[in-house]
C-alpha positions as CSV (number, residue, x, y, z in Angstrom):
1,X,-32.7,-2.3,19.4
2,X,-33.9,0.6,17.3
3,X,-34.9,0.6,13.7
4,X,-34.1,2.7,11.3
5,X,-36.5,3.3,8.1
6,X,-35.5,5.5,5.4
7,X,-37.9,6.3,2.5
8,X,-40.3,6.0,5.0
9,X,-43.2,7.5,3.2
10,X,-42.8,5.6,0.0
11,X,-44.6,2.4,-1.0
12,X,-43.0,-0.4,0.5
13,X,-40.8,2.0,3.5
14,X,-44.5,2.6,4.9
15,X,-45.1,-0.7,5.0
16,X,-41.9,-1.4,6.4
17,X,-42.9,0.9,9.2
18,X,-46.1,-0.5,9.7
19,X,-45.4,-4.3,10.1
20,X,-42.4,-3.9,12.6
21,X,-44.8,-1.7,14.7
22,X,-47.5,-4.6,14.3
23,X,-44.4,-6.9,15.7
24,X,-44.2,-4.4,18.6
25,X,-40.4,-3.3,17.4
26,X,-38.7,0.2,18.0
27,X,-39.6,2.2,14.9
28,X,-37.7,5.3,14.0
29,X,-38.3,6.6,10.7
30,X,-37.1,9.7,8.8
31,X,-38.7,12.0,6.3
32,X,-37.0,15.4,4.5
33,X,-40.3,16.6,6.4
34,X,-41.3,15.1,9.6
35,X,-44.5,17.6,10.1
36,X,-46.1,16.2,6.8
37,X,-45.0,12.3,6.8
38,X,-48.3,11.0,8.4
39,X,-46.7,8.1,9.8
40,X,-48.4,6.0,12.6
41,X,-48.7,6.4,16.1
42,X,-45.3,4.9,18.0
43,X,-43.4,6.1,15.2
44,X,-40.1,8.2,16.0
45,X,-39.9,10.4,13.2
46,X,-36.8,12.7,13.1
47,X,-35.8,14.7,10.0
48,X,-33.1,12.9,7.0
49,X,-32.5,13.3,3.9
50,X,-30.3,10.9,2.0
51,X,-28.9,13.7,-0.5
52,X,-27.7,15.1,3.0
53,X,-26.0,12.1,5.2
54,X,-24.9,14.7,7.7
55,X,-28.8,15.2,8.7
56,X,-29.1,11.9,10.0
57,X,-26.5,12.6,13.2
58,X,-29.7,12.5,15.4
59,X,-31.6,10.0,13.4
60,X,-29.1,7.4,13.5
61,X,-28.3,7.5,17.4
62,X,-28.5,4.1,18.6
63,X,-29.9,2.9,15.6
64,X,-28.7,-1.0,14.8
65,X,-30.4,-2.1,11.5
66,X,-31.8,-0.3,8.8
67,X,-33.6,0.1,6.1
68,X,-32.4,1.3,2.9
69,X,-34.1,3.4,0.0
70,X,-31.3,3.4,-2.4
71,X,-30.3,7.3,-3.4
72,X,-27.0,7.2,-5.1
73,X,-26.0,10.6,-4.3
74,X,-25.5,10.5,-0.7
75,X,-25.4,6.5,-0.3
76,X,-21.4,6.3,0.5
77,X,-21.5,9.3,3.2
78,X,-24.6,8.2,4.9
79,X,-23.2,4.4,5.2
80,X,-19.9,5.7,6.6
81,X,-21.7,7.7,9.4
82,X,-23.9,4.5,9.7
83,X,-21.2,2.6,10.8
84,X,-19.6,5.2,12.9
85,X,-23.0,5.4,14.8
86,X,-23.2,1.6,15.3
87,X,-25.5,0.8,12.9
88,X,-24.4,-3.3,12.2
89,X,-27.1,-4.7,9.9
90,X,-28.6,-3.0,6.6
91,X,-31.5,-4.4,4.4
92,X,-31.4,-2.8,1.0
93,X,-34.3,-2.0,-1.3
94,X,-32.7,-2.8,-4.8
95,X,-34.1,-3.9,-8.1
96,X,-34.3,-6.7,-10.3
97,X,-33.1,-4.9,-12.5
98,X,-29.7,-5.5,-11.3
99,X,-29.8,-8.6,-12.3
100,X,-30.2,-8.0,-16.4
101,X,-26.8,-9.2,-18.2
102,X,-24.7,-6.2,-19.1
103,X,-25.4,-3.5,-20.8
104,X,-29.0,-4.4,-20.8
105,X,-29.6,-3.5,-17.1
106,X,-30.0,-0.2,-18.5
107,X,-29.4,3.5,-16.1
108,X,-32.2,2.0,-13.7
109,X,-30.3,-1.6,-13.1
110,X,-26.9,0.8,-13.1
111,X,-28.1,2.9,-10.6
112,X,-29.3,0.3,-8.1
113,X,-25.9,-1.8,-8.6
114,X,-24.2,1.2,-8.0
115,X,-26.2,1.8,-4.4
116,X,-26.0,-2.3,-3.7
117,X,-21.6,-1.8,-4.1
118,X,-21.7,1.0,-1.9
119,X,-23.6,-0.9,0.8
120,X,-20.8,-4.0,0.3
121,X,-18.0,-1.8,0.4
122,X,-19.3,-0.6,3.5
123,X,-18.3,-3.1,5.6
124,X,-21.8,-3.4,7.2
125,X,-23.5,-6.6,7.3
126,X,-26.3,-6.5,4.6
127,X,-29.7,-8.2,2.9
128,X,-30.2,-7.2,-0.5
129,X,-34.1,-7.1,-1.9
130,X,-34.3,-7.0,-5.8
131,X,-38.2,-6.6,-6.7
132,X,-38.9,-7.0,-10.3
133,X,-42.0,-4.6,-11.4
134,X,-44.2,-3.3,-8.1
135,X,-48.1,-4.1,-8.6
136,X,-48.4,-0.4,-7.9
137,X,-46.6,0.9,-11.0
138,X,-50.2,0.5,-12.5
139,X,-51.6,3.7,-10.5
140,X,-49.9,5.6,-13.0
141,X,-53.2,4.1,-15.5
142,X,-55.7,5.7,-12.5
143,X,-56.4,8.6,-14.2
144,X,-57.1,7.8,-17.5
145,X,-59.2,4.8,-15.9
146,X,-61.0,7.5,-13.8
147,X,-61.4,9.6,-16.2
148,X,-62.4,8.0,-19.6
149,X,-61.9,4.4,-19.0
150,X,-59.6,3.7,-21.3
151,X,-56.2,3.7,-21.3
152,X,-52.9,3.5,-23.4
153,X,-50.4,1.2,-22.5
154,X,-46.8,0.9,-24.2
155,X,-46.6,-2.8,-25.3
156,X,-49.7,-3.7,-23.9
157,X,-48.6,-7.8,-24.6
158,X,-45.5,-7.6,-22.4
159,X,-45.5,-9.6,-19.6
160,X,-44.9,-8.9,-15.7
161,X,-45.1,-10.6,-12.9
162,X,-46.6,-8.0,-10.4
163,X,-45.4,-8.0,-6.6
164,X,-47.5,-6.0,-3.3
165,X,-45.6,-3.8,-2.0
166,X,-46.4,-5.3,1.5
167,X,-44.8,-8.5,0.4
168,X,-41.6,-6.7,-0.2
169,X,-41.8,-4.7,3.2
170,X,-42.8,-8.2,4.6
171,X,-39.6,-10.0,3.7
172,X,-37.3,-6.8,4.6
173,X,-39.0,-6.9,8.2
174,X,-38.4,-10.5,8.7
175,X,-34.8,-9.7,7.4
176,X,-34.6,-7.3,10.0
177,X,-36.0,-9.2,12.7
178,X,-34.9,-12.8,12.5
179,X,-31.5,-14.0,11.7
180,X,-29.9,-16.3,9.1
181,X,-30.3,-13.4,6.3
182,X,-27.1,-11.5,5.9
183,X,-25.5,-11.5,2.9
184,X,-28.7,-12.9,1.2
185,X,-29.5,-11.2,-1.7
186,X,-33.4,-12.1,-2.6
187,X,-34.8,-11.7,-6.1
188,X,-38.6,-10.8,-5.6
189,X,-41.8,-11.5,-7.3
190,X,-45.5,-11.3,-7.5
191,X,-47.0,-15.2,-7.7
192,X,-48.4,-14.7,-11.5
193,X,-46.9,-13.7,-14.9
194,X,-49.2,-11.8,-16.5
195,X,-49.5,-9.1,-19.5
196,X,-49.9,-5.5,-18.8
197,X,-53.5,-6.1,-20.8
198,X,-54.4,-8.9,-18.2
199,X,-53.7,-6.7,-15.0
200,X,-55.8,-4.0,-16.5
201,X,-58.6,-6.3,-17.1
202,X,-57.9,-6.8,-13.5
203,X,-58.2,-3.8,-12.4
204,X,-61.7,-3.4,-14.4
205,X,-63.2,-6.8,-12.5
206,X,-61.8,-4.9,-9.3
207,X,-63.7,-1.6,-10.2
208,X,-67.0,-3.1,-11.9
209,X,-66.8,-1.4,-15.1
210,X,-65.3,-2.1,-18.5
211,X,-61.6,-0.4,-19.0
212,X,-60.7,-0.5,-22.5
213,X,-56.7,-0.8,-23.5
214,X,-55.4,0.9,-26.3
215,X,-51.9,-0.9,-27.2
216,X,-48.8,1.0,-28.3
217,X,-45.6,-0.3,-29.9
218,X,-43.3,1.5,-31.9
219,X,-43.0,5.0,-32.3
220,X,-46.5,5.4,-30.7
221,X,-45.1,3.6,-27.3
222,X,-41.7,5.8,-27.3
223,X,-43.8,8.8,-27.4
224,X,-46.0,7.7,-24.6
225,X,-42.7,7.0,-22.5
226,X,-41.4,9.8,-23.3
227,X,-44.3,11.6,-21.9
228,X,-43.6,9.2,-18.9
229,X,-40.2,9.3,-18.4
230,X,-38.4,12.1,-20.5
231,X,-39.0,14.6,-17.1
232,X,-36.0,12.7,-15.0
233,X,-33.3,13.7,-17.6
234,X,-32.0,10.4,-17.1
235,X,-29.9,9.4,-20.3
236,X,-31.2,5.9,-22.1
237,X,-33.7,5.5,-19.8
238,X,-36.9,5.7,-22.3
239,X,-34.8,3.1,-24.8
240,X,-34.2,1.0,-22.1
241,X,-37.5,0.6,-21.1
242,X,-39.0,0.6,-24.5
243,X,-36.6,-2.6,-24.7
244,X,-37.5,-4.6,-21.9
245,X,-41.3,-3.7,-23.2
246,X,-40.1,-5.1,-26.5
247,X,-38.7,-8.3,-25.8
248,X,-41.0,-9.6,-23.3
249,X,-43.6,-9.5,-25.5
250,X,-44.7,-13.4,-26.0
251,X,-42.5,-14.6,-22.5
252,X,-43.1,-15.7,-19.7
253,X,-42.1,-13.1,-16.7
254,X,-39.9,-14.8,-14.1
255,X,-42.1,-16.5,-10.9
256,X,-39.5,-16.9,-7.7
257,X,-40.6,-18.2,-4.1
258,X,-38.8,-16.6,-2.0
259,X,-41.4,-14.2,-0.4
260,X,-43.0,-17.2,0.4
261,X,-39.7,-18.9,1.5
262,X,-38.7,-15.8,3.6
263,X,-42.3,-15.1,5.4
264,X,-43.8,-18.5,5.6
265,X,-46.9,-17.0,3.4
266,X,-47.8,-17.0,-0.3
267,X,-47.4,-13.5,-2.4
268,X,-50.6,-11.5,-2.7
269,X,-52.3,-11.9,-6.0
270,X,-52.3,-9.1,-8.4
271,X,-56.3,-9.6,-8.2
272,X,-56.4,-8.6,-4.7
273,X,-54.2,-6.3,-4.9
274,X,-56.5,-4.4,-7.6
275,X,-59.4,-4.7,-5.0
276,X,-57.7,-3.4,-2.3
277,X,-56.9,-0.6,-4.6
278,X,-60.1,-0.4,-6.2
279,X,-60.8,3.4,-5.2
280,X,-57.7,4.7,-6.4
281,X,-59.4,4.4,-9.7
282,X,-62.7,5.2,-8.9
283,X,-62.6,7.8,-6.8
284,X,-62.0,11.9,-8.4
């Protein structure tokens, strides 16, 4: 039974990759650009682009389950020629921000619900992963850290609760390789609600060195964001994130336990994570 990984190269789908080959399964992975992917040994790597779903005719050749990095452009071509290929099982990488109430999931939790209907109406059989906010969101702060040691952070008092991204790819491989998980859908967390202040003081006990945070609200945090974020041309997106800055200011993030429900071991603490990590913002 052959695997398929899309996203391959990205932060959890290389860690997907990685942990089915460390439980000896048939890895095929695809990349717009095989040649540069740097995937591991015992990897299949054939060429796919998701914008394209006609590229992955080769990739999907006696491919059973997959896993999904959500592109809404392509999403209902490529799961049509999924299912023509024989493709029975798919495990989704969604968001958590799916779950918001209405209009507050914002063009983010729009997008994902968008990719998560596709895979439903599909027909296929399918797990559905819905991280809340990936530990490594924060290397975006690695340069500044590097650099200066200080850095600005857009509601520095809102609060997160940080998940590895190995912890995701861990419960999307057991998704893929035990049963009992179609039609799950799994909301996913880090073990810790925390501010964005506390995982940069974090990072600093990680690195060795004081790292000084310089907090932004109002206008001061939409400009920063819109340094961020104005360069997708995605419509709302800097007010919606401003918001969900806003209001979690003073809360407590939401904790689940389902990663360690799903693998049978605890989430990784944002702590280690930072070590692990460590020379991302040390090194030039």
């Amino acid at each position: 039974m052959t695997i398929l990984v899309t996203g391959a190269t990205g932060n959890v789908g290389r860690n997907v990759v990685e942990l089915l080959l460390a439980a000896g399964a048939p890895v095929r992975a695809t990349s717009r650009n095989p040649k540069t992917a740097e995937l591991p040994a015992g990897v299949d790597v054939r060429a796919g682009d998701l914008d394209d779903p006609g590229s992955f005719g080769d990739a999907l050749a006696g491919v059973e389950k997959l896993f999904l990095f959500p592109n809404p452009s392509g999403v209902a071509g490529f799961l049509h020629l999924a299912r023509a290929s024989g493709v029975k099982h798919v495990v989704l990488l969604s968001s958590a921000a799916v779950s918001e109430p209405g209009e507050t999931a914002g063009p983010i939790g729009l997008m994902h619900l968008s990719v998560e209907r596709a895979v439903e109406d599909s027909g296929l059989a399918r797990t559905v992963l819905r991280p809340g906010a990936f530990a490594s969101n924060v290397l975006q702060w690695a340069p500044a850290i590097r650099e200066g040691g200080e850095v600005r952070v857009p509601y520095a008092e809102s609060t997160v609760s940080p998940i590895h991204e190995r912890d995701i790819a861990a419960v999307a491989v057991q998704a893929l390789l035990s049963d009992g998980h179609e039609g799950a859908t799994y909301e996913l967390t880090g073990p810790e609600s925390m501010t964005q202040r506390r995982q940069v003081e974090l990072i600093a006990a990680a690195i060795g060195r004081p790292v000084t945070v310089v907090d932004l609200v109002g206008d001061a945090a939409r400009a920063q964001l819109e340094d961020q974020y104005g360069a997708f041309g995605v419509p709302g997106l800097v007010d919606s994130v401003l918001g969900t800055y806003a209001a979690s200011v003073g809360t407590t993030a939401p904790v689940t336990d389902t990663v360690g429900r799903v693998t049978g071991r605890p989430p990784t603490a944002f702590a280690d994570w930072a070590l692990e990590h460590r020379t991302a913002f040390t090194a030039a």
